[in-house]
N, C-alpha and C positions, 0 to 999 in steps of 0.2 A: 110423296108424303109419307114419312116415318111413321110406324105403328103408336099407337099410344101408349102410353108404361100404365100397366095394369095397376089395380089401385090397392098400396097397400092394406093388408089387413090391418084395422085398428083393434089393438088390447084396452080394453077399459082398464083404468085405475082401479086393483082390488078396494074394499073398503077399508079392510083393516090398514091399508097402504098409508093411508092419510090420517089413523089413529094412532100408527105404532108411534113417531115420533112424542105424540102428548103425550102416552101412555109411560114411554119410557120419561118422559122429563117430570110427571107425577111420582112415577115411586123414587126417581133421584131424589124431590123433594122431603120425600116423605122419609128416606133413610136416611138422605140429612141430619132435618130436624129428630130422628130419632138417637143419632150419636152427638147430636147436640146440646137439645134440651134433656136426656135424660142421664142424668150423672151416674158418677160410682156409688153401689148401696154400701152403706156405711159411713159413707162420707162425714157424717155430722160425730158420728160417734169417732171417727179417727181424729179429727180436731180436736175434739174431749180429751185423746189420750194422749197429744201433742202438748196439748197445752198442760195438762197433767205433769208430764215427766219436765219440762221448760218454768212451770210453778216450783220445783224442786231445789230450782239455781236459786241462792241468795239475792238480795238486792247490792251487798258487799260483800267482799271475800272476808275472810275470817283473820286475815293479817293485818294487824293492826298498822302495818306500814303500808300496806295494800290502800288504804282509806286515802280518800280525800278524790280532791279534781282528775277527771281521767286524762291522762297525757296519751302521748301516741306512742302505738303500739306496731305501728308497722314500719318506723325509721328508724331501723337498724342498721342505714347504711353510714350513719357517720361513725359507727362503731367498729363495722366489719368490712364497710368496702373500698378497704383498701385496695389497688393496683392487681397487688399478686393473692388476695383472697377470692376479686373478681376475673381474673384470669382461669384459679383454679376451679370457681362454680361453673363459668362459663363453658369449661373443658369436659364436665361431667355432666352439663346438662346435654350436651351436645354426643355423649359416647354410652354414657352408662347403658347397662343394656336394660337392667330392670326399669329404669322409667323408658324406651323403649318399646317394652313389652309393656305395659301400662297404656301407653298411646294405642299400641295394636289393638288392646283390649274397648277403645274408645271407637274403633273404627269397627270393631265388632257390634258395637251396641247402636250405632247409626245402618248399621246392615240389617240388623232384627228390626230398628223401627220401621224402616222400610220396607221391609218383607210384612210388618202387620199393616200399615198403611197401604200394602196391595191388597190386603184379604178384604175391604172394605168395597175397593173396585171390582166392576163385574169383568169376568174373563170370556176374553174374545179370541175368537178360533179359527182359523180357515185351513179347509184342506179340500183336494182332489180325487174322488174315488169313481175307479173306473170298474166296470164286470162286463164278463164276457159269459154268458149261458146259452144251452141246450136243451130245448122242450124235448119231450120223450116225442115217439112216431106214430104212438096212437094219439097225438091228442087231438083234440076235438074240434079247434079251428084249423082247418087245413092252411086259411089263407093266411094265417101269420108263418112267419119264416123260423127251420126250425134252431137258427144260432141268432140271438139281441145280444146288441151290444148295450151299455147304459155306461152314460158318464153322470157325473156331479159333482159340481163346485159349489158348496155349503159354506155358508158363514156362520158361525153359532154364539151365542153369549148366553151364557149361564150368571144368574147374579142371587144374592143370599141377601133379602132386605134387614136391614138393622135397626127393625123394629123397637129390640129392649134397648140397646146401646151395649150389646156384649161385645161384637167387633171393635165401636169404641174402648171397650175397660179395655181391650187386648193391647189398642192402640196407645192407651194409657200408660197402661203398665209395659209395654215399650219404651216410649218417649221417657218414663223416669229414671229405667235403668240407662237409657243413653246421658241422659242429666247425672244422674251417679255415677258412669264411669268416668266424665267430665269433671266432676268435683274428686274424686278420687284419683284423677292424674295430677292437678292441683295440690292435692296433698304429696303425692308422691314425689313433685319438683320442691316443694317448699321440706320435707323430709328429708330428701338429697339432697339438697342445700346447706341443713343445717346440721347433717350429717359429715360431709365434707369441711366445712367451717369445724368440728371439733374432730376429726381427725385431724388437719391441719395443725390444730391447736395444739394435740395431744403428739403430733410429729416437733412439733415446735419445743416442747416440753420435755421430750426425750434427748433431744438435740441438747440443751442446754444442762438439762439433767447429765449428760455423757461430759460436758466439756468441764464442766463443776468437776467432775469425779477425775480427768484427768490433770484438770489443775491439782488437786489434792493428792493425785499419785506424785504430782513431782515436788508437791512438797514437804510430801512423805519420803522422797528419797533423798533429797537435798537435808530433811533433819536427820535420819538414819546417817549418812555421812560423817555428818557432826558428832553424833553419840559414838560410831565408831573412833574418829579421830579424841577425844574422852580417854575413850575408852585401850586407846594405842599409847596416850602417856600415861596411864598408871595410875593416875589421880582415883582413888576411893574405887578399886578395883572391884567389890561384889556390887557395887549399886551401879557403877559405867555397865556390868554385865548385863543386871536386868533392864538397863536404861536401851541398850541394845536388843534386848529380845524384845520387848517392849516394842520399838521403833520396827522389829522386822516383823513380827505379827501384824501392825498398823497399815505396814506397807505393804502387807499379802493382801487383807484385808480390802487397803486399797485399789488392789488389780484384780478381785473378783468383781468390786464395786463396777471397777472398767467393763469388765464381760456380761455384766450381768444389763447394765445401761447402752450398753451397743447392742445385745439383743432387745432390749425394749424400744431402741432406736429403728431397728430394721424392720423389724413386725409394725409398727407405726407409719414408716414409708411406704410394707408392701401393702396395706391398709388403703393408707390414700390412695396410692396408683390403682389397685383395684375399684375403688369409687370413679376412677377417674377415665374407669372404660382403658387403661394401658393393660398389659401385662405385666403382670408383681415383679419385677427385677429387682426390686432396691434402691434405685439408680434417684429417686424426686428428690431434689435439693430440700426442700420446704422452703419455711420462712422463718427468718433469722431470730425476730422478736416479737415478745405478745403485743398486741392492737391495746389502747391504754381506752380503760372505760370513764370517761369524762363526763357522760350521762349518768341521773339516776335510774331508778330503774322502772321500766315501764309500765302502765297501767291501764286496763281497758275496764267497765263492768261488765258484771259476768254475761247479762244477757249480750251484749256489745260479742262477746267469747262466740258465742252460740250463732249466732250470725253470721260469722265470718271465719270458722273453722270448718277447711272443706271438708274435712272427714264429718264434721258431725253434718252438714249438710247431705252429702253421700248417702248417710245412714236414712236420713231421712226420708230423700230421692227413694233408697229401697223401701223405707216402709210404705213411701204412698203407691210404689209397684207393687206388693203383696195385697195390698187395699183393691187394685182394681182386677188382681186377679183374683180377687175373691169375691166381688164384684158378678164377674163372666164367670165363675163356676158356678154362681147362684143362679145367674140367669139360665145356665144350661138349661135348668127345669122350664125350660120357655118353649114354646113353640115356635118352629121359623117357616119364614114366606119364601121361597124360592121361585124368581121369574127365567124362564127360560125362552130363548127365541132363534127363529131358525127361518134363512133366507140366503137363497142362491139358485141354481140354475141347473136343469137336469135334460138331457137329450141323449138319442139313442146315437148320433154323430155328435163330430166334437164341432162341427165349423156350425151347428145346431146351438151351440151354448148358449149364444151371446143375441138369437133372436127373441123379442118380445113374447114370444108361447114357450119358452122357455122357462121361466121367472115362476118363482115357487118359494112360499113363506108360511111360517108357524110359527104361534107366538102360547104358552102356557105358563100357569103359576101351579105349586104345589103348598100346603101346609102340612108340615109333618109333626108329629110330635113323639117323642120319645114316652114308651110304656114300659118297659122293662129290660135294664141290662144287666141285671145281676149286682145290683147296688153299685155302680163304678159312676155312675154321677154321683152319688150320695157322698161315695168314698172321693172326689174328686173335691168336694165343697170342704169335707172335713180335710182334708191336704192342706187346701189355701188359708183355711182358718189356723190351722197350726203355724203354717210359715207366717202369717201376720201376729200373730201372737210371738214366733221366734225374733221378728223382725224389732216390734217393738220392744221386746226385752231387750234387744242389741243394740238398738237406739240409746234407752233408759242408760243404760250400763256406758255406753260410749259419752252420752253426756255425762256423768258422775267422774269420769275417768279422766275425763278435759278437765272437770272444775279439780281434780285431787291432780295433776299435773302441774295446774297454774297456781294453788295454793301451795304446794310443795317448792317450786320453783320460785317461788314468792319467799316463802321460809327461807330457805339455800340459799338465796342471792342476798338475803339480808347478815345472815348467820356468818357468811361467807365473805363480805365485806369487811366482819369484825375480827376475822381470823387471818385475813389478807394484812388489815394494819398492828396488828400486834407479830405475825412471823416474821413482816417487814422489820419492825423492829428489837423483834428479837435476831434477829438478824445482824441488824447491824451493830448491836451488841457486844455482840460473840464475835465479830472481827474484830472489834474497838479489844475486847479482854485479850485475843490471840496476837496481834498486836501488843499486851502489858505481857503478857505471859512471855514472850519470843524474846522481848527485852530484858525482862527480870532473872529469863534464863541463863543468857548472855553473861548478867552481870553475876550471877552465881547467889541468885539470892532466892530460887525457888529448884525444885527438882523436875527431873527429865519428865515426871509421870503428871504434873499438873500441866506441863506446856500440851505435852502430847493430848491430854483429856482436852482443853481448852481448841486444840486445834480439831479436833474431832465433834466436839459443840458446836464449831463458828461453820463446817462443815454439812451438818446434820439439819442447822436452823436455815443454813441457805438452800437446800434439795427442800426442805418442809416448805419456805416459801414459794419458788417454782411450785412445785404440786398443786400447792391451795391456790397459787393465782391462775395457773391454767383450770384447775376446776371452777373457780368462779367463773372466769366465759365462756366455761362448757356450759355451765350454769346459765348465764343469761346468753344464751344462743337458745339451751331448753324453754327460757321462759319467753324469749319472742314465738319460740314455736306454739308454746301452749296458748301467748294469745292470739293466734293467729295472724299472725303479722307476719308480714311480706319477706322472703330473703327473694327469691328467683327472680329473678328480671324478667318481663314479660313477655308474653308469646305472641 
């Protein structure tokens, strides 16, 4: 008959064993509902100055062509997206470095939310701590031994309840800056976009500009020609002279024009390729001809503006961060709860850990409160107070700046329309006259210095046309931008 198996010792359930769980699911409650229900201070008075600085925006823009039904303000693409416009956005959104870095800056600000949505949770510890000691040789129990060893494996959680909701404001004012840098890489793609679209443009314009200038060289050298051969039969010999210098100043004239239009060409090209995340070589073909504007021109209300412009959303994303950290620097002056609790296993052997007499917990709370640091909370409230006082004047200021962008642009695009149909036909003019002029010369019924002026007018009116029609859809490319309307293809 085998021996009996001795009967283990039974460990009672401590008491607190069977409270700690409620205990701890109580104050989880209770910091909850305190980053819950208690908001950011200020809050009412920050709406006040929201709505303040957004009362400021007219109910219509001041351009009397601005007036009426609003049209859409984000379909810019039957204007601009053409083939190889879309090509060249698509190429910049994908290289440039500075919206790039914009992105990083976005993935910085989901890291800090993060990091304050841990400070909320309590931190949980576990480590193994071993010692090895030596009672002196006089001491007083003989029968204990004079080297213990001691092990333990402690589990620990420290937690800070959030009583006021300051962890909250922290949280807060996290979460907005991460929403700002969101609305602020949004701006930076629609920026680059329609930053890109007028270098293009302004490439496109040098391009044409340079080839105008070499047509005109060689039709400076082909009438030079002429006046020379004039000037080799004899015919009215001191006027064929000046008819000649005349013709050779025009045609110097003309090959500065060359040099001077090939470098405004190049500087244009290494423009866009550096938008375009390449290396500045020179080398971007561009595009051959301007995109024809068949639209009018676009129209949002201003509040419609306010809405939908990320930078002014951005702006505001930070004011309601400085709101909540001014918020958590007020509460500073608050007292806080800290629960702390400690449970794990301690034996003088390690194969000792893990039996029931081993088992060992402590659970405590603290209220501390702050009396005196030499005014650095005080000076900590006034900080925050000044940065939301910065914030909203940068707010104030950033909205004023959208609504004088889109009124301006509003202005320009109309102005600009009237100067596009009158160069055009001044324009074609001055070829119609260089054309009578070329023939009258011919038949010897006008002098060398009226054709040459006439071809130098038909010359001048057509480089003034380019100009003014590529600045009109620099122009409305500016003025989709200010109303915030759409260029970048979405992410």
């Amino acid at each position: 008959m085998s021996p009996q198996a001795p009967n283990t010792p039974h460990c009672p359930e401590a008491p607190g064993q069977r409270w700690l769980p409620l205990i701890a699911g109580l104050c989880l409650a209770v910091a909850h509902s305190g980053c819950v229900l208690l908001p950011s201070l200020g809050t009412q008075k920050h709406a006040q100055d929201v709505a303040s600085v957004q009362s400021r925006v007219p109910e219509q823009w001041s351009a009397s062509w601005a007036k009426g039904k609003e049209s859409e303000a984000r379909d810019w693409q039957s204007e601009f997206q053409t083939p190889a416009y879309r090509a060249l956005i698509v190429e910049a959104l994908a290289h440039n470095h500075d919206l790039a870095a914009s992105s990083a800056r976005i993935r910085q600000a989901r890291a800090e939310l993060k990091r304050a949505q841990a400070s909320w949770m309590p931190n949980l510890g576990l480590s193994f701590l071993s010692s090895r000691t030596q009672s002196p040789g006089d001491q007083r129990f003989n029968a204990l031994p004079p080297i213990n060893n001691r092990f333990r494996l402690p589990f620990d959680v420290t937690w800070e309840l959030d009583l006021w909701g300051r962890i909250a404001d922290d949280r807060r004012a996290a979460k907005a800056r991460w929403l700002a840098a969101e609305e602020t890489y949004s701006s930076a793609r629609l920026s680059l976009t329609a930053t890109v679209l007028k270098a293009a443009i302004t490439l496109t314009e040098a391009q044409q500009q340079l080839q105008l200038a070499l047509v005109n060289h060689r039709s400076r050298q082909t009438q030079l020609q002429v006046l020379e051969r004039v000037m080799e039969r004899g015919l009215s010999a001191e006027r064929s002279a000046l008819d000649v210098t005349l013709g050779r100043a025009d045609l110097q004239r003309a090959e500065a024009t060359i040099g001077q239009r090939r470098a405004a060409a190049d500087q244009a090209c290494r423009a866009l390729e550096l938008l375009l995340g390449r290396y500045p070589s020179g080398k971007e073909r561009g595009i051959a001809s301007f995109p024809k504007l068949a639209r009018p021109s676009p129209k949002a209300q201003p509040l419609t503006v306010l809405l939908q412009r990320p930078d002014l959303l951005a702006a505001q994303r930070r004011l309601e961060s400085s709101l909540a950290l001014k918020s958590s620097a007020a509460k500073a002056f608050l007292p806080s709860l800290n629960l702390t609790a400690n449970a794990g296993r301690t034996a003088q052997q390690t194969q000792d850990l893990f039996t029931p007499q081993a088992a060992i917990w402590s659970i405590a709370s603290s209220v501390s409160q702050s009396l005196f640091q030499g005014g650095r909370t005080q000076a900590g409230l006034r900080l925050s107070q000044a940065r939301y006082d910065e914030e909203l004047e940068t707010y104030t200021q950033a909205v004023l700046n959208a609504c004088n962008e889109v009124e301006t642009a509003l202005a320009a695009d109309a102005y600009l329309q009237m100067q596009v149909r009158a160069l055009e036909q001044s324009a074609i003019e001055a070829e119609k006259a260089e054309e009578l002029a070329q023939s009258q010369y011919e038949r010897g019924l006008i002098e060398a210095l009226t054709l040459l002026d006439s071809q130098q007018r038909a010359f001048d009116a057509r480089s003034a046309w380019i100009a003014v029609e590529a600045q009109r859809l620099r122009t409305r490319v500016d003025l989709h931008l200010a109303l915030g309307g759409g260029f970048a293809p979405t992410r």
